[in-house]
C-alpha positions as CSV (number, residue, x, y, z in Angstrom):
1,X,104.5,81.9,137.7
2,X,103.6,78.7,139.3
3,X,105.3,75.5,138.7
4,X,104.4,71.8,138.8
5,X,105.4,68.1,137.9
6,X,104.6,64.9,137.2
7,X,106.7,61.8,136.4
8,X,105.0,58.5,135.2
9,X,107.1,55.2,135.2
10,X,106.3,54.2,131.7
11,X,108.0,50.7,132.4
12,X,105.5,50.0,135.4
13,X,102.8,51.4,133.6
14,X,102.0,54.1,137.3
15,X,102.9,57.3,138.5
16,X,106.3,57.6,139.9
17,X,106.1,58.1,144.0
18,X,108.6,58.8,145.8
19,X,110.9,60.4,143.4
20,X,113.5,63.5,144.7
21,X,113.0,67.3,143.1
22,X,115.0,69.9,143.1
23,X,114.5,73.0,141.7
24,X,117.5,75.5,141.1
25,X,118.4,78.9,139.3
26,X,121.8,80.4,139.2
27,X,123.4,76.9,141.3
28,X,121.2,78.0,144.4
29,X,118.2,75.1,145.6
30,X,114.9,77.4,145.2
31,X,112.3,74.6,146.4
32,X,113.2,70.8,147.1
33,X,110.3,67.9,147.1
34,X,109.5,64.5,146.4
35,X,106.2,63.1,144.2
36,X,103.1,61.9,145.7
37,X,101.0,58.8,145.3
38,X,99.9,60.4,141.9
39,X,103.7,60.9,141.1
40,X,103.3,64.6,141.4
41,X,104.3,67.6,143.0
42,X,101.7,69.9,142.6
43,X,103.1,73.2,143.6
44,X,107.0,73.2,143.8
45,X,107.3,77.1,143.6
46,X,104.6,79.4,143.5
47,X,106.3,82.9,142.4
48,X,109.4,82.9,139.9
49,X,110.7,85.8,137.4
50,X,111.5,85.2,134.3
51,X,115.4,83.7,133.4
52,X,116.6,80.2,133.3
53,X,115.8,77.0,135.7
54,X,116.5,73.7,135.9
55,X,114.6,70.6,137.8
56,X,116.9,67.7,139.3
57,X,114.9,64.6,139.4
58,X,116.6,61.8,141.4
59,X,116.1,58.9,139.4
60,X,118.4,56.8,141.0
61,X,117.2,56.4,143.9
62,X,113.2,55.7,142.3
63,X,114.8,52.9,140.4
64,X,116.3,51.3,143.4
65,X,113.4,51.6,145.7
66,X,111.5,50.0,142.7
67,X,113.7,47.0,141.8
68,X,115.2,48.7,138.8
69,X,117.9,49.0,137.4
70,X,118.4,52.8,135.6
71,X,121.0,53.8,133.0
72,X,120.2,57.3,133.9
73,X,120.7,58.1,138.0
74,X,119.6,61.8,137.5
75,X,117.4,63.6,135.0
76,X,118.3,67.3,134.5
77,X,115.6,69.3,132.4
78,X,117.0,73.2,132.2
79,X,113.8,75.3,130.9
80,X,113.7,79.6,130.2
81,X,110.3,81.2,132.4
82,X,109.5,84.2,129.6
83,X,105.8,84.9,130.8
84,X,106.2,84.6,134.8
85,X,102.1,85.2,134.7
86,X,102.0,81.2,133.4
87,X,101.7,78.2,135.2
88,X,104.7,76.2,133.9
89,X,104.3,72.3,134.3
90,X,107.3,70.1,133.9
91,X,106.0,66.2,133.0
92,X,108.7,63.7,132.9
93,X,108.0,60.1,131.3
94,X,110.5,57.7,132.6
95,X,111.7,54.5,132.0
96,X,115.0,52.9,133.0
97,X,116.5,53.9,129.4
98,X,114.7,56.3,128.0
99,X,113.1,59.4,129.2
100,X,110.6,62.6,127.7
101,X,109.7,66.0,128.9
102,X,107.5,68.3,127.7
103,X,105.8,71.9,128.9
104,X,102.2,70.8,129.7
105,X,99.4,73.1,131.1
C-alpha cells in the first residue's frame, strides 16, 4: 500500500505548501514530510500492512507562516489500511476553523 496527501487552504483559495507530515503507527514516526508547491506529498510511504495509522499535519505552523490565525494547531486523521495492495490518499481541506478529510484515489 502506497500512501499520499494533499491539503488545500480553502480560506486562500491554493494548495497548502509548506505544511509538516507525520506519519505514525503504534506511537513510532514511520515517514515525516512537508507539502510541495501543489500542497502535496506525493509518496509519504510506499509499503505498509494492514492495522491502524494516523497522519500529524502541523497546522500551526502553516497558519503562522501564512498570516493566520488557526483555532486548530494540529490536525490528527487516524485511518485503518485493510487492503495493503491500495493506494490510500489522505486529502485534508483546511481553513483556520474548520477542516475535512476524506479517502481519495
Amino acid at each position: 500500500m502506497s500512501l499520499s496527501t494533499h491539503v488545500l487552504d480553502a480560506a486562500l483559495g491554493r494548495p497548502a505548501e509548506g505544511v509538516a507530515v507525520r506519519l505514525e503507527r503504534g506511537g513510532d514516526c514511520l515517514a515525516e514530510g512537508s507539502t510541495d508547491a501543489d500542497g502535496r506529498v506525493k509518496e509519504l510511504a510506499a509499503e505498509l500492512p494492514a492495522g491502524d495509522y494516523r497522519i500529524t499535519f502541523g497546522t500551526g505552523g502553516y497558519f503562522a507562516a501564512t498570516d493566520q490565525r488557526g483555532f486548530y494547531p494540529e490536525v490528527v486523521v487516524s485511518f485503518t489500511v485493510t487492503d495493503p495492495a491500495r493506494h490510500h490518499h489522505v486529502p485534508l481541506l483546511l481553513s483556520p476553523f474548520a477542516y475535512s478529510t476524506y479517502l481519495g484515489s
